[in-house]
C-alpha positions, 0 to 999 in steps of 0.5 A: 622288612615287611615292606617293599619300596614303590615300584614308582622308583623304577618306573621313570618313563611308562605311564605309572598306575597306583591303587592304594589303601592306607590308614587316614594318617598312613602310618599303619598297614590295613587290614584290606586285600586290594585287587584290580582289573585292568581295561584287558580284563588281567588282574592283579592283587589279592585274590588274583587269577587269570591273566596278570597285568604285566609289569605289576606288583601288589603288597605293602609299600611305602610310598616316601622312602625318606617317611616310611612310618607316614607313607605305610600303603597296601597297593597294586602298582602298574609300569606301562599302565593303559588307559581305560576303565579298572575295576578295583576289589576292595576286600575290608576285614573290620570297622575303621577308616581308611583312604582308597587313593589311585594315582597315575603319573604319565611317565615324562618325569614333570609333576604335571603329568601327575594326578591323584584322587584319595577318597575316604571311606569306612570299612564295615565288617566282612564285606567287599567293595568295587570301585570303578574309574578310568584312566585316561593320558593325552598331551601330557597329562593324566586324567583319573576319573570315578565311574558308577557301577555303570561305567558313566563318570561321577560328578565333579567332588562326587567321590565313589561309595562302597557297591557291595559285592555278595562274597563268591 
């Protein structure tokens, strides 16, 4: 397969974290490298060097075993995710739309300790793009945040936009 099964599925009991971008009906791989920083300054994704994040995977999946054809993702996924402020890589080769989503799950196996933020977005050519967000879990609960490229939170239903990054 071209694919690997989420690394959600063997990860029952640490805070699980996913960084994804899929085609708006997810029934396609986009054409985007993916990478992501974690509060510890380790990376993992496309591009990657330095520290990795431990307990990490980066590559195409499927997020619904059971809907592989509705649920096609290119994502990096953390087991035993800290909390804290990511910076996401988004590095898109074309002109479509796609959806970046980062969910987070706080391990205890109750779906209300999940949360997911998906938004929608274009790519535009060759160009890379940083997402910030921080990641946060208290009482049982996960909380996902989108941040300026200040690191200050956006406003409630304010979604992230593209900051444009020269290529290095």
């Amino acid at each position: 397969a071209a694919y690997s099964q989420s690394l959600r599925f063997s990860c029952f009991d640490d805070p699980f974290l996913s960084v994804s971008v899929s085609a708006p009906q997810g029934d396609s791989f986009v054409n985007i490298g993916l990478g992501l920083v974690n509060p510890d300054g380790r990376s993992a994704g496309s591009r990657q060097h330095g520290r990795s994040i431990p307990r990490s995977q980066y590559g195409r999946i499927v997020q619904i075993p059971s809907l592989p054809k509705m649920s096609k993702a290119v994502a990096v996924e953390i087991c035993g995710a800290m909390p804290g402020a990511y910076l996401i890589s988004v590095s898109e080769h074309g002109n479509f739309d796609y959806r970046l989503t980062v969910s987070g799950d706080d391990g205890t196996r109750s779906n209300e300790g999940n949360e997911t933020q998906p938004v929608n977005l274009h790519a535009d050519g060759d160009r890379m793009c940083h997402f910030r967000f921080n990641f946060r879990m208290a009482k049982g609960k996960v909380a996902i945040q989108w941040l300026d490229n200040t690191g200050h939170p956006l406003a409630f239903a304010e979604f992230p936009t593209c900051e444009s990054v020269p290529r290095a």
